[in-house]
Backbone of each chain as nested JSON, in Angstrom:
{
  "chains": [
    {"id": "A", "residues": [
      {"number": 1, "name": "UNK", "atoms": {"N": [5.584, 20.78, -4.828], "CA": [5.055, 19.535, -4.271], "C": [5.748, 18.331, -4.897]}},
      {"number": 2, "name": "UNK", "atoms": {"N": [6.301, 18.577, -6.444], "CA": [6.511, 16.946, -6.747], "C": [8.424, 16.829, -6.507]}},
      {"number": 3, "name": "UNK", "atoms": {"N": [8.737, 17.913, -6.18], "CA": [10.083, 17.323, -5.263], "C": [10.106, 17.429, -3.749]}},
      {"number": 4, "name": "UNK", "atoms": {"N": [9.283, 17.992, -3.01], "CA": [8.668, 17.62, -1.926], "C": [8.599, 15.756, -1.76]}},
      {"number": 5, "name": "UNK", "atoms": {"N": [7.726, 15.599, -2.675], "CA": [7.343, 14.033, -3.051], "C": [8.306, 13.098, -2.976]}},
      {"number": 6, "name": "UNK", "atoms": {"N": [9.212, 14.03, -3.725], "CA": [10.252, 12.768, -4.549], "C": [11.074, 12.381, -3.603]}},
      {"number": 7, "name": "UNK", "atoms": {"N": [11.372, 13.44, -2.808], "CA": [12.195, 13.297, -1.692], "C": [11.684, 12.105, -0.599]}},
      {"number": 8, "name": "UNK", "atoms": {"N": [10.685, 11.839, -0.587], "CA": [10.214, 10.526, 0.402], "C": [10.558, 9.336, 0.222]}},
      {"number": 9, "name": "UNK", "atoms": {"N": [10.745, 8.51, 1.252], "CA": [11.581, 7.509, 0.818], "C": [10.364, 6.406, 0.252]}},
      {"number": 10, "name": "UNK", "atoms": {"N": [11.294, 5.487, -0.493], "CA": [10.548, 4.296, -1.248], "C": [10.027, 5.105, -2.582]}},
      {"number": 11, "name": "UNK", "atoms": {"N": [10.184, 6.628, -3.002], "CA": [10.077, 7.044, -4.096], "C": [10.601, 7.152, -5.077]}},
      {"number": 12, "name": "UNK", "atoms": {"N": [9.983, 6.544, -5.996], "CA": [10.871, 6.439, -7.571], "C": [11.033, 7.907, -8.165]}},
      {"number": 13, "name": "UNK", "atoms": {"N": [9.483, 7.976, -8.539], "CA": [8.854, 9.288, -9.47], "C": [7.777, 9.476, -9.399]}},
      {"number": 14, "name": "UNK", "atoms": {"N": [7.291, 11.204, -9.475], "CA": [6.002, 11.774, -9.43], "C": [5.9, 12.121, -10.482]}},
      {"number": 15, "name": "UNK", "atoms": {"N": [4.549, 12.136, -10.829], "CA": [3.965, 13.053, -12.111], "C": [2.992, 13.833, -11.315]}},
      {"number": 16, "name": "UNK", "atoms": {"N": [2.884, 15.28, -11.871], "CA": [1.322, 15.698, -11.47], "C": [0.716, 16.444, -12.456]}},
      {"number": 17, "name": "UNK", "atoms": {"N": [-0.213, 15.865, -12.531], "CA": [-1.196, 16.764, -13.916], "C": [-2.317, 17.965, -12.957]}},
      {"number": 18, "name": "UNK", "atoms": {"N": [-1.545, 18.624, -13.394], "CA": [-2.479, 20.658, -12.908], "C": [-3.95, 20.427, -13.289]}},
      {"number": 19, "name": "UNK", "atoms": {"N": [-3.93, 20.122, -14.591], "CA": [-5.466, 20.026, -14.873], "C": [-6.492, 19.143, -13.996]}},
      {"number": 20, "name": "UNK", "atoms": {"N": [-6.021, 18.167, -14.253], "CA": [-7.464, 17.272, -13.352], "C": [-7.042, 17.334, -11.949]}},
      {"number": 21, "name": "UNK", "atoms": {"N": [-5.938, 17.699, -11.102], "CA": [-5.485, 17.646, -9.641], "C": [-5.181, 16.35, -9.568]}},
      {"number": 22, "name": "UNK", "atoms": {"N": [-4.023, 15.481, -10.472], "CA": [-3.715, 14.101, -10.149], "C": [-2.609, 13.921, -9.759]}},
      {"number": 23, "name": "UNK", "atoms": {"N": [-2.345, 13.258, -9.166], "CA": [-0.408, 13.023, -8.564], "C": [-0.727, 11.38, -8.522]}},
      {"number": 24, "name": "UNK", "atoms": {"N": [0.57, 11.169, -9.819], "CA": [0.765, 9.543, -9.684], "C": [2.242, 9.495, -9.154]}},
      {"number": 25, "name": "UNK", "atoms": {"N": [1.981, 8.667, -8.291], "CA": [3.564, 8.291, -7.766], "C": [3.411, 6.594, -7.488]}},
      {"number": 26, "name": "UNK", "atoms": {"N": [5.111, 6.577, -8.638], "CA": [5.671, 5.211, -8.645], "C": [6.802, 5.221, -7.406]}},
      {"number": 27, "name": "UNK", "atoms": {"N": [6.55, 4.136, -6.92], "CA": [7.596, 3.658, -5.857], "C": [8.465, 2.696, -6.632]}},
      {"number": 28, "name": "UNK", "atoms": {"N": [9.906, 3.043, -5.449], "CA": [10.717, 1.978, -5.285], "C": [10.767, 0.639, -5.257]}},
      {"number": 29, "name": "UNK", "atoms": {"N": [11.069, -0.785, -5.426], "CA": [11.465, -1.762, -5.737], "C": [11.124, -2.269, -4.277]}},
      {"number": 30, "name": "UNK", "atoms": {"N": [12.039, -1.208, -3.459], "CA": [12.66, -1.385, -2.236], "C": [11.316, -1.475, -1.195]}},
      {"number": 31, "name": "UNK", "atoms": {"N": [10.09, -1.302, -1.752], "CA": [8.825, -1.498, -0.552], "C": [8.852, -0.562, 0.545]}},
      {"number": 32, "name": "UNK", "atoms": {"N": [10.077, 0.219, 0.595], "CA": [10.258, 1.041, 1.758], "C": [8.821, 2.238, 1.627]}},
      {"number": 33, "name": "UNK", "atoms": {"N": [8.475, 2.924, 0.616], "CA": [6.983, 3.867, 0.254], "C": [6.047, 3.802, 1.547]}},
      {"number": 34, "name": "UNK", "atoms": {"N": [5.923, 5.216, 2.304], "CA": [4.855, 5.082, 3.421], "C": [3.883, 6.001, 2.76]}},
      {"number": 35, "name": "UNK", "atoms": {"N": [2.699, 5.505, 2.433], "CA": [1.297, 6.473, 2.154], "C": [1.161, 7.331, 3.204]}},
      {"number": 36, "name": "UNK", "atoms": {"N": [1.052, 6.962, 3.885], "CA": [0.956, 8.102, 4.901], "C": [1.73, 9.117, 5.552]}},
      {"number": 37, "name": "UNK", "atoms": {"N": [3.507, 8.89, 4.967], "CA": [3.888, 9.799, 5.211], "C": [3.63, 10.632, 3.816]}},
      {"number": 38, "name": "UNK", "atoms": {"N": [3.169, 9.862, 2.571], "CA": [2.912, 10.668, 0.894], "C": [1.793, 12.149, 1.936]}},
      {"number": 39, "name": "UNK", "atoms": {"N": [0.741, 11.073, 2.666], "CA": [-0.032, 12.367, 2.937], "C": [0.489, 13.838, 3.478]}},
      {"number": 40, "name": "UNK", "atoms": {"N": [1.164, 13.031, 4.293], "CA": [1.468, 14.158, 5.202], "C": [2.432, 15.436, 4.135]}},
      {"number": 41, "name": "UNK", "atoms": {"N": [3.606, 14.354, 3.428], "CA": [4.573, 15.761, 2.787], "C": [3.345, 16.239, 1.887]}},
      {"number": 42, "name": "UNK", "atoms": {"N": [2.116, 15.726, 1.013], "CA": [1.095, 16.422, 0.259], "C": [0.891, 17.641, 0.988]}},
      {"number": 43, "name": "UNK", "atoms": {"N": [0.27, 17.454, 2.313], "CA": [0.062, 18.227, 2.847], "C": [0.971, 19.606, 3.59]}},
      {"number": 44, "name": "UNK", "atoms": {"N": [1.681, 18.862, 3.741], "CA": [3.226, 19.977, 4.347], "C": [3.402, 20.575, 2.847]}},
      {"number": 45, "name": "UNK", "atoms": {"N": [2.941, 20.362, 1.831], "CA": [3.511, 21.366, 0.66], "C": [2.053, 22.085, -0.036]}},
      {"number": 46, "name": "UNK", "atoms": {"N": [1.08, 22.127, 0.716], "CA": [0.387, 23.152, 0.808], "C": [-0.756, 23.009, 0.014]}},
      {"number": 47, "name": "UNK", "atoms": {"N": [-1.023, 21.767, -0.309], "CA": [-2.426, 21.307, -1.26], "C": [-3.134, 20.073, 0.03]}},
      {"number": 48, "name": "UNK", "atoms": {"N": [-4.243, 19.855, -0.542], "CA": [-4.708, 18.741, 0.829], "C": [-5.533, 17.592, -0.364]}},
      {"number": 49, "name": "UNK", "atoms": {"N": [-4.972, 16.183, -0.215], "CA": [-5.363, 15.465, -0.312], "C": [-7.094, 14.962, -0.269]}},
      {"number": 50, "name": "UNK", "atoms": {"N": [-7.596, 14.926, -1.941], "CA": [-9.003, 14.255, -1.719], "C": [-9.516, 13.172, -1.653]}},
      {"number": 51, "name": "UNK", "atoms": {"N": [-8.4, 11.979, -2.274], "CA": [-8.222, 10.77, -2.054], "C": [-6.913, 10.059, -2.307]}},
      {"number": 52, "name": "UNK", "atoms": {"N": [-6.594, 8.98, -1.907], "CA": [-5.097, 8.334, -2.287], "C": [-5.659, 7.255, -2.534]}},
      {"number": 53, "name": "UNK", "atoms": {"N": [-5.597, 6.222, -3.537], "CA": [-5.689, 5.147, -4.101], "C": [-4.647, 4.586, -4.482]}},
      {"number": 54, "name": "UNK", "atoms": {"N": [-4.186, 3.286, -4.22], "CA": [-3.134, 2.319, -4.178], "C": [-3.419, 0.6, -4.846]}},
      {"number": 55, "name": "UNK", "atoms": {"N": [-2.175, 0.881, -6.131], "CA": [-2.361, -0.859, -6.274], "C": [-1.165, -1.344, -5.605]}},
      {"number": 56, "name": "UNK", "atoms": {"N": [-1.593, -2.748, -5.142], "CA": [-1.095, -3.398, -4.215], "C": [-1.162, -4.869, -4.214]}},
      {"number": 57, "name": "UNK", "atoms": {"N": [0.487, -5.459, -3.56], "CA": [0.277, -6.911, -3.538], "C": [0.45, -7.406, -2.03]}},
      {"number": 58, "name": "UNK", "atoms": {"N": [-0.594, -8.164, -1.676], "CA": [0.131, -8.703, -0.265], "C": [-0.987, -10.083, -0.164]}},
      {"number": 59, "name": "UNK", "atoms": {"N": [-0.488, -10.379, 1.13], "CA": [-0.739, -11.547, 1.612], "C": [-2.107, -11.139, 2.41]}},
      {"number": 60, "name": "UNK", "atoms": {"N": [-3.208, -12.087, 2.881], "CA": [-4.774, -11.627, 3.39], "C": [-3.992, -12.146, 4.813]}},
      {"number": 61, "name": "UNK", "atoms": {"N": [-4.476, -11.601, 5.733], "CA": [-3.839, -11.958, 7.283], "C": [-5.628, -11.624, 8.298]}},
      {"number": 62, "name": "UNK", "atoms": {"N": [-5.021, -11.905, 9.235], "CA": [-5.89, -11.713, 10.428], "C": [-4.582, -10.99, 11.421]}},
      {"number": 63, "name": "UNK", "atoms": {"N": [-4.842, -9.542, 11.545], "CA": [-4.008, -8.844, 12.716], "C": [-4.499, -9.739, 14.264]}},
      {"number": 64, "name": "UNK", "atoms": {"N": [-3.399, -9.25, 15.109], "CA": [-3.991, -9.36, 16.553], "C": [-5.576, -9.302, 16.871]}},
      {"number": 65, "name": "UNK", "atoms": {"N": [-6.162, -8.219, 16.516], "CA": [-7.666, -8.242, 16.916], "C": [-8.509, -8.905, 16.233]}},
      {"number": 66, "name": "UNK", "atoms": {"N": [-7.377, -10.073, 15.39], "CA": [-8.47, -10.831, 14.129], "C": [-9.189, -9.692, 13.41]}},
      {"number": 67, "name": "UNK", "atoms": {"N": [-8.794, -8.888, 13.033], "CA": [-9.381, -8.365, 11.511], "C": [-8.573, -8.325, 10.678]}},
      {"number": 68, "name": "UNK", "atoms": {"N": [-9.133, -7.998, 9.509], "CA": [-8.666, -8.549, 8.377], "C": [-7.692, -7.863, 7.932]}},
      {"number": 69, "name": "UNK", "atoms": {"N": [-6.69, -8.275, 7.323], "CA": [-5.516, -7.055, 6.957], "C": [-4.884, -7.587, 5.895]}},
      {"number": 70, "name": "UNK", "atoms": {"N": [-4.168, -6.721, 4.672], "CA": [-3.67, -6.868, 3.813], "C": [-2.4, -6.752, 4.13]}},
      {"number": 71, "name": "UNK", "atoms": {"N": [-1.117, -7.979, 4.477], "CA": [0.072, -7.68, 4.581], "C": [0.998, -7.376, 3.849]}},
      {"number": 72, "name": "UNK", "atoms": {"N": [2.073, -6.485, 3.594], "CA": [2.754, -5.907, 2.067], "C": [4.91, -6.096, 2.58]}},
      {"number": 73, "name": "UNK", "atoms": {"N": [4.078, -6.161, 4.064], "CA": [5.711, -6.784, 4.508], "C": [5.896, -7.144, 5.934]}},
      {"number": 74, "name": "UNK", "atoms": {"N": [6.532, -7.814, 6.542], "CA": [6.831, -8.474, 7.592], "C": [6.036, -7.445, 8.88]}},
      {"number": 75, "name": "UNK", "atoms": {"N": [6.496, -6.022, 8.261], "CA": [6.264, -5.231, 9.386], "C": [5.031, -4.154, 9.221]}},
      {"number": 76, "name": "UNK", "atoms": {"N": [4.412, -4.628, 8.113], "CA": [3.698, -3.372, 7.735], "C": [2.227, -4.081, 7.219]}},
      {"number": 77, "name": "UNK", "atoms": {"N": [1.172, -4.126, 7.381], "CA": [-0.363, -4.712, 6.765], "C": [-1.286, -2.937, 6.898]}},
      {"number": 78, "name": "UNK", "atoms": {"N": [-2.39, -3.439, 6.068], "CA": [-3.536, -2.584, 6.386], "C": [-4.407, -2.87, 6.632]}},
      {"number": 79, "name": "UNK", "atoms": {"N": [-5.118, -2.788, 7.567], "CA": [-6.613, -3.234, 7.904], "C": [-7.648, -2.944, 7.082]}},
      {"number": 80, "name": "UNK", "atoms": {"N": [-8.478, -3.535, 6.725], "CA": [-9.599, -3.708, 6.194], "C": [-10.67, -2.726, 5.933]}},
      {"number": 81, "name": "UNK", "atoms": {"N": [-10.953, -1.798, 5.464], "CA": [-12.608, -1.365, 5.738], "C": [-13.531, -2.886, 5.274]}},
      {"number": 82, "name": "UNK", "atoms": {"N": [-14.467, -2.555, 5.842], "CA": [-15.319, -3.962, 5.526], "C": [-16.24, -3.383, 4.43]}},
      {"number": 83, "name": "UNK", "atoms": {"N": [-16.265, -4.292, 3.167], "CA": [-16.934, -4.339, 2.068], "C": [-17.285, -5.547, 2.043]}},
      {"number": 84, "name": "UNK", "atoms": {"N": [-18.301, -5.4, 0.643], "CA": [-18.394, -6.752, -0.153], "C": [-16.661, -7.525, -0.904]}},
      {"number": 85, "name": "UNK", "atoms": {"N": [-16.294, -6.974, -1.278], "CA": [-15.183, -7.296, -1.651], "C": [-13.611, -7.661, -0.438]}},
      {"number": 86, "name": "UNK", "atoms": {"N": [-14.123, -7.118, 0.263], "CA": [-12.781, -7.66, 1.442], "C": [-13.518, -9.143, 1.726]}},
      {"number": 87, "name": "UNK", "atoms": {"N": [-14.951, -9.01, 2.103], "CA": [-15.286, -10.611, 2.933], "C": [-14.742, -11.439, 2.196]}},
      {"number": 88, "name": "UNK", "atoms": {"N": [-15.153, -11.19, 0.55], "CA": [-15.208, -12.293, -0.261], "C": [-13.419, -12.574, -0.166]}},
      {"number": 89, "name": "UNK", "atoms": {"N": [-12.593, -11.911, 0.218], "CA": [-11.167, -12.457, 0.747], "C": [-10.956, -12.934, 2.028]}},
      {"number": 90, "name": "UNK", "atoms": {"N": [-11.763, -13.17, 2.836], "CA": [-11.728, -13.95, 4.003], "C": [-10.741, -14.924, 4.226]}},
      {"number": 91, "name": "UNK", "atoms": {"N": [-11.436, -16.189, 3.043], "CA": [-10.957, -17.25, 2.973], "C": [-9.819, -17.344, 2.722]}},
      {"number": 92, "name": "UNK", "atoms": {"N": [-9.048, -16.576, 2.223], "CA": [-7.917, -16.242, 1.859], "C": [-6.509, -16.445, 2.647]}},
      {"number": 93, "name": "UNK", "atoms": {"N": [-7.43, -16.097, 4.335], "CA": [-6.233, -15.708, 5.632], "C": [-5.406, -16.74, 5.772]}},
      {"number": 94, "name": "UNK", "atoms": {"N": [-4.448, -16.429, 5.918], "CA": [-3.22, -17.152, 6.538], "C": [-2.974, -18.518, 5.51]}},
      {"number": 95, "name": "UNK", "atoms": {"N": [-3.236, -17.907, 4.05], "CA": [-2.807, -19.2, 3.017], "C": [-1.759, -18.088, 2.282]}},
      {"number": 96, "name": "UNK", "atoms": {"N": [-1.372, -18.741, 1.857], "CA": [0.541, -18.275, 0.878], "C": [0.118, -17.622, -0.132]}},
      {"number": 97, "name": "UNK", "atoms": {"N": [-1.639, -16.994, -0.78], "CA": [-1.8, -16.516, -1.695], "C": [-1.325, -15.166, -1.381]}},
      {"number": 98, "name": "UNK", "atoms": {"N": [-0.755, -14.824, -2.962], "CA": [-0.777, -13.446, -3.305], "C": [-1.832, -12.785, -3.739]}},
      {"number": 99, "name": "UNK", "atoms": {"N": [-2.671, -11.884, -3.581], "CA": [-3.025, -10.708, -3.975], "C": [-3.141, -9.891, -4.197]}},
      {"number": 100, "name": "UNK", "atoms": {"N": [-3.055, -9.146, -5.81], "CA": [-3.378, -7.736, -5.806], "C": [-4.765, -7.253, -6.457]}},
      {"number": 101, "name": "UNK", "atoms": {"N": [-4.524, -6.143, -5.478], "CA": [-6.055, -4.972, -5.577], "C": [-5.357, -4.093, -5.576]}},
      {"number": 102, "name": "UNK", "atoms": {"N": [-6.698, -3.309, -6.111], "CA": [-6.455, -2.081, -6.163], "C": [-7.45, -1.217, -5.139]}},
      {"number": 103, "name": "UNK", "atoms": {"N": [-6.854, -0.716, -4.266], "CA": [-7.623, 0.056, -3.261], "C": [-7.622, 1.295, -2.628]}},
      {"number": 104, "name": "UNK", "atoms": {"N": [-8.407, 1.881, -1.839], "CA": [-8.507, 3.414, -1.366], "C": [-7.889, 3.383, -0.035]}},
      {"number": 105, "name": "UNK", "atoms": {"N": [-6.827, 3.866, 0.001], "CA": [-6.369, 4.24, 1.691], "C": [-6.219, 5.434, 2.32]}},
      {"number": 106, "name": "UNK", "atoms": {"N": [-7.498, 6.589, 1.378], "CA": [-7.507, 8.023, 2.372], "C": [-8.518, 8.087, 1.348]}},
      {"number": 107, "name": "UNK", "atoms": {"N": [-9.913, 9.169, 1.786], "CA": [-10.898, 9.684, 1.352], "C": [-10.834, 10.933, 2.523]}},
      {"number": 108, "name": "UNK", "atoms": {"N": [-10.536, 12.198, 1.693], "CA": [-10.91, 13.154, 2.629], "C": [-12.064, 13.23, 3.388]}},
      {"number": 109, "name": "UNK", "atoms": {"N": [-12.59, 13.452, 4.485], "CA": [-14.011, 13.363, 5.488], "C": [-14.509, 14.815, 5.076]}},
      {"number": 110, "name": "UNK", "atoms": {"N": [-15.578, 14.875, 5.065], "CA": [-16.169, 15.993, 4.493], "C": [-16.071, 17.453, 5.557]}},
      {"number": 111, "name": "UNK", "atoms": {"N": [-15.693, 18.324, 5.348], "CA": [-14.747, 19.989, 6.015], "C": [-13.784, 19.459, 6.244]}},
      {"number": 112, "name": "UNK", "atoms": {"N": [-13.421, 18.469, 6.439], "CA": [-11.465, 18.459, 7.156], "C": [-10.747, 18.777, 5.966]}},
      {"number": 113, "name": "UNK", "atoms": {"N": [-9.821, 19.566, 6.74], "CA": [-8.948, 20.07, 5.991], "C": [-7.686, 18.848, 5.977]}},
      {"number": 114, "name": "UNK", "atoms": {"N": [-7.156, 19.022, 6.878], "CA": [-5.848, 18.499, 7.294], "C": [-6.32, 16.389, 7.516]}},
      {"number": 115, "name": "UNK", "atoms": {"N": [-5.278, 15.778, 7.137], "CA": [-5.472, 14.728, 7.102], "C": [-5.325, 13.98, 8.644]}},
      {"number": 116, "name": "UNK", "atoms": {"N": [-5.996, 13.292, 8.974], "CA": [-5.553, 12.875, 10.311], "C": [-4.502, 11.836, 10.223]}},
      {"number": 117, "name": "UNK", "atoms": {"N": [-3.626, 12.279, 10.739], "CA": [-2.372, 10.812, 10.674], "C": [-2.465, 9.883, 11.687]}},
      {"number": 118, "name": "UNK", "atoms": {"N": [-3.148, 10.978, 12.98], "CA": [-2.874, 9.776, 14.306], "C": [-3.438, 8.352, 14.245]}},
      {"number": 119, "name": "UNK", "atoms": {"N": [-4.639, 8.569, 13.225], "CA": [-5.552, 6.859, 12.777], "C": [-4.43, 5.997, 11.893]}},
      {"number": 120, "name": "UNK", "atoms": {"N": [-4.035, 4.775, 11.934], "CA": [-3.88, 3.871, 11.069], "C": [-4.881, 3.864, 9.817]}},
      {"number": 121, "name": "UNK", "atoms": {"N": [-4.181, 4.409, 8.396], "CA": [-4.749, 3.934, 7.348], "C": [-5.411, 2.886, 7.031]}},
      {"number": 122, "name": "UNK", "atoms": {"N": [-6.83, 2.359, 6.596], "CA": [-7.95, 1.486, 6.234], "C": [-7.963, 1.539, 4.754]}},
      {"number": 123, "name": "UNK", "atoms": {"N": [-8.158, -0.136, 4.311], "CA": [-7.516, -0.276, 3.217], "C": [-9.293, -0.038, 2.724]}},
      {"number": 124, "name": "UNK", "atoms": {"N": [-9.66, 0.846, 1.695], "CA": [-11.158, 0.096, 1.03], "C": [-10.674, -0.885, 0.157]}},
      {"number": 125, "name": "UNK", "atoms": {"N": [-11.291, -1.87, -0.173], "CA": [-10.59, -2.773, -1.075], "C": [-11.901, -2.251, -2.478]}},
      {"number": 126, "name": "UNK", "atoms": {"N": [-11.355, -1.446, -3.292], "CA": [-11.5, -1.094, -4.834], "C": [-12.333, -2.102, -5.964]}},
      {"number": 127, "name": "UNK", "atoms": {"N": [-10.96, -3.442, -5.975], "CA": [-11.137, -4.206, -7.142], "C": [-9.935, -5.002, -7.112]}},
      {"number": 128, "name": "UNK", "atoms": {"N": [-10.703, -6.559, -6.926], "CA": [-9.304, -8.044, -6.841], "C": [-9.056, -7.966, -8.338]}},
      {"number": 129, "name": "UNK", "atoms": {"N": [-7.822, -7.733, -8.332], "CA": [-7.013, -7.793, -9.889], "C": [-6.29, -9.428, -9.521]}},
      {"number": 130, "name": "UNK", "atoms": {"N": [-5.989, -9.875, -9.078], "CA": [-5.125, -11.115, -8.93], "C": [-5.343, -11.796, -8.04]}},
      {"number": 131, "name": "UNK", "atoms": {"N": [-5.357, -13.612, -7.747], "CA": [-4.78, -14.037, -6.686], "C": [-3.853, -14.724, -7.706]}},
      {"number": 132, "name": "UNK", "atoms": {"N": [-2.653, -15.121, -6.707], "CA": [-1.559, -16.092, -7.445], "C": [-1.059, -17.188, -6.174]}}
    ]},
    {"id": "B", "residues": [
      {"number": 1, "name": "UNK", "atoms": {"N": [28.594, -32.602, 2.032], "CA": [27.347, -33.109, 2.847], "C": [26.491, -31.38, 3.455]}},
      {"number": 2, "name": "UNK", "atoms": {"N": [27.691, -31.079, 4.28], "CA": [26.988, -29.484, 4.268], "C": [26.741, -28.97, 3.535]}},
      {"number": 3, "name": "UNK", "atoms": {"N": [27.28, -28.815, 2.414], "CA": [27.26, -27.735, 1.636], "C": [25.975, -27.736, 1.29]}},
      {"number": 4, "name": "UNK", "atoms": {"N": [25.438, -29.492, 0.867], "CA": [24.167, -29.524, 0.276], "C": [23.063, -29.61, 0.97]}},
      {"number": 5, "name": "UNK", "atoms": {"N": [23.258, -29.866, 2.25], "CA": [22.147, -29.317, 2.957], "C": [21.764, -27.995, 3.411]}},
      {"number": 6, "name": "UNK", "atoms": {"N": [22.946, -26.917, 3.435], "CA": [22.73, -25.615, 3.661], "C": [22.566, -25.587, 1.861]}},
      {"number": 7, "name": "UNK", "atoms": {"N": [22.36, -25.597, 1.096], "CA": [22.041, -25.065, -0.178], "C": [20.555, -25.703, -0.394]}},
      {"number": 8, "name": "UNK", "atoms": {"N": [20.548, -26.749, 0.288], "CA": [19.005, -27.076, 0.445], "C": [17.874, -25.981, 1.087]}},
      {"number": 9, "name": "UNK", "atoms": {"N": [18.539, -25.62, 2.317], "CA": [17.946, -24.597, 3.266], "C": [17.507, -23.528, 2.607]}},
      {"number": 10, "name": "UNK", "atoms": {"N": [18.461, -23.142, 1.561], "CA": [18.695, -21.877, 1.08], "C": [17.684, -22.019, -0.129]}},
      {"number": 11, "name": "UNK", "atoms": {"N": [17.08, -22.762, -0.434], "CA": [16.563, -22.747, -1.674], "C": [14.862, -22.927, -0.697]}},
      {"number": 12, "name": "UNK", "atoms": {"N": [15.275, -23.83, -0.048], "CA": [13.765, -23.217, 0.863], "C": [13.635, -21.991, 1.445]}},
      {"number": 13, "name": "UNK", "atoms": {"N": [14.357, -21.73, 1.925], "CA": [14.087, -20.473, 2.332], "C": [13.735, -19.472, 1.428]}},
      {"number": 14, "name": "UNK", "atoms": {"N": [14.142, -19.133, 0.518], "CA": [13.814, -18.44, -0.61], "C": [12.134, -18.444, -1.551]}},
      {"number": 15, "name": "UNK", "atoms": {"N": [11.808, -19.749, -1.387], "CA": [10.684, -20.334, -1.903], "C": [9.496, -19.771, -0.986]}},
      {"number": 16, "name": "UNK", "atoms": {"N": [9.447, -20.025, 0.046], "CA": [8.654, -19.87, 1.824], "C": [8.801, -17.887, 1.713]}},
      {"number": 17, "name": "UNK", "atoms": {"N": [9.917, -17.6, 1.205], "CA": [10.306, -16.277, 1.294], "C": [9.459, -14.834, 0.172]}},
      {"number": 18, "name": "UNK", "atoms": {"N": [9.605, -16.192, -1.054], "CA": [8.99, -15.405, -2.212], "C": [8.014, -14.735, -2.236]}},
      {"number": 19, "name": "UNK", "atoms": {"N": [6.573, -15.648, -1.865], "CA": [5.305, -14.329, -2.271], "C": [5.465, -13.238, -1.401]}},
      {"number": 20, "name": "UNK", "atoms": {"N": [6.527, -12.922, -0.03], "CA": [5.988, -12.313, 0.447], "C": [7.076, -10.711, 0.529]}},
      {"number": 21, "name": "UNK", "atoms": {"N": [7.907, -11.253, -0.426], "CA": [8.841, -10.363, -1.035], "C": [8.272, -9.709, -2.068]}},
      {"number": 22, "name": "UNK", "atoms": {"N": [7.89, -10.497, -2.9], "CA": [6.512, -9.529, -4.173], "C": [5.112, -8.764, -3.696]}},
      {"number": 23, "name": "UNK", "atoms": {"N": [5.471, -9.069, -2.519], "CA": [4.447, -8.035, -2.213], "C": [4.667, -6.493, -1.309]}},
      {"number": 24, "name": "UNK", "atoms": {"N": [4.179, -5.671, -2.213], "CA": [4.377, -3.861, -2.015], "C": [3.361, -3.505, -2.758]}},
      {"number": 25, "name": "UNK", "atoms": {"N": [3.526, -2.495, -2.266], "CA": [2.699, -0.916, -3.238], "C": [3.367, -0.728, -4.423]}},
      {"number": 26, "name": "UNK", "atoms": {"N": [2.614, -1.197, -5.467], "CA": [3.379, -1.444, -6.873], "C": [2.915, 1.072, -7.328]}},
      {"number": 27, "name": "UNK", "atoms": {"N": [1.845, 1.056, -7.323], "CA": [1.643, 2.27, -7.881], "C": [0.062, 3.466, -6.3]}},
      {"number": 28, "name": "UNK", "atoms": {"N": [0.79, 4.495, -6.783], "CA": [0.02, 5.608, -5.641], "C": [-0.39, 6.289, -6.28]}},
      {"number": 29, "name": "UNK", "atoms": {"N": [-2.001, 6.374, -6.629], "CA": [-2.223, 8.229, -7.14], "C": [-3.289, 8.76, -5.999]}},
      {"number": 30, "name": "UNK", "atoms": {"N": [-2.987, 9.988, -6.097], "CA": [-3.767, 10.893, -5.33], "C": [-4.721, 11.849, -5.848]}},
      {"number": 31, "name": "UNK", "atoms": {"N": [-5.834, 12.244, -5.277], "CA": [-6.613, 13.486, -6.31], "C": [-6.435, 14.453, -5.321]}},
      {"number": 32, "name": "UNK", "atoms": {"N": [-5.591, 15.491, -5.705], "CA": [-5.531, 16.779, -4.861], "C": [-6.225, 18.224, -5.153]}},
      {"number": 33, "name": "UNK", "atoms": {"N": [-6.178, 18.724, -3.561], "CA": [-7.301, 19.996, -3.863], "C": [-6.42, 21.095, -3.872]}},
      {"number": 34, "name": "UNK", "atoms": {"N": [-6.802, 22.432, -4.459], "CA": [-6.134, 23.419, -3.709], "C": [-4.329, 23.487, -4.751]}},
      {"number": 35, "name": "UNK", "atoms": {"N": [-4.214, 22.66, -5.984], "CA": [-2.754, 22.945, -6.568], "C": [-3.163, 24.127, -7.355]}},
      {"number": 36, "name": "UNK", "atoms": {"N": [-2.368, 24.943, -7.396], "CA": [-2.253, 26.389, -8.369], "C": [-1.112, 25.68, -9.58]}}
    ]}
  ]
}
């Protein structure tokens, strides 16, 4: 699995600790890193994902359908699960702040095995570490 | 005269450009099931 991993693009380096079932992976510089394709090779190498948690910097946006989204590059945001902690970034939209959190963008659903890819990843928002 | 107005541009642009270049997926962990 962790050259499975490594092989994805926007990947720096994996670690995985056997004991507790952890896989930390540092990305690239380059922003190129898709979580969701992390899920999928997790999964194509024969273990299944119980959660993926991500720190992260982006900009607070309003997508097309006006919800809330965390943007990380021109072409790429995550939408929102709605918490206490996303509203309180509301105010945030469409101003030049940076933010990072730290947040959940996969929680296995309880019997699924296999991760669903066809959904767009939902950011939970964790914990505001920064605005700048 | 150009020079310093395209070096003007360029320094705005860069500025307007910045936060949104610092922003990525700095770190990923996962809790997995099922590793032998």
């Amino acid at each position: 699995m962790k050259q499975h991993l490594g092989r994805q693009s926007g990947v720096q380096k994996v670690e995985v600790s056997l004991i507790d079932g952890k896989v930390d992976v540092t990305p690239k510089e380059d922003g190129q890193i898709d979580p969701a394709q992390l899920l999928k090779a997790t999964y194509d190498s024969g273990v299944s994902v119980a959660e993926m948690d991500v720190n992260v910097r982006g900009k607070i946006v309003k997508d097309p359908s006006g919800n809330l989204a965390l943007q990380i590059s021109p072409s790429r945001s995550y939408q929102f699960a709605q918490n206490e902690l996303s509203q309180g970034l509301e105010s945030l939209s469409g101003s030049p702040t940076v933010v990072t959190l730290r947040g959940q963008l996969y929680k296995k659903p309880a019997g699924k095995k296999k991760p669903d890819t066809s959904q767009p990843l939902k950011l939970t928002v964790l914990q505001v570490q920064k605005k700048e | 005269m150009n020079i310093r107005k395209l070096s003007m541009l360029m320094l705005l642009g860069s500025m307007l450009a910045a936060p949104l270049a610092m922003a990525q997926i700095t770190h990923v962990d996962m809790r997995v099931e099922g590793m032998t």
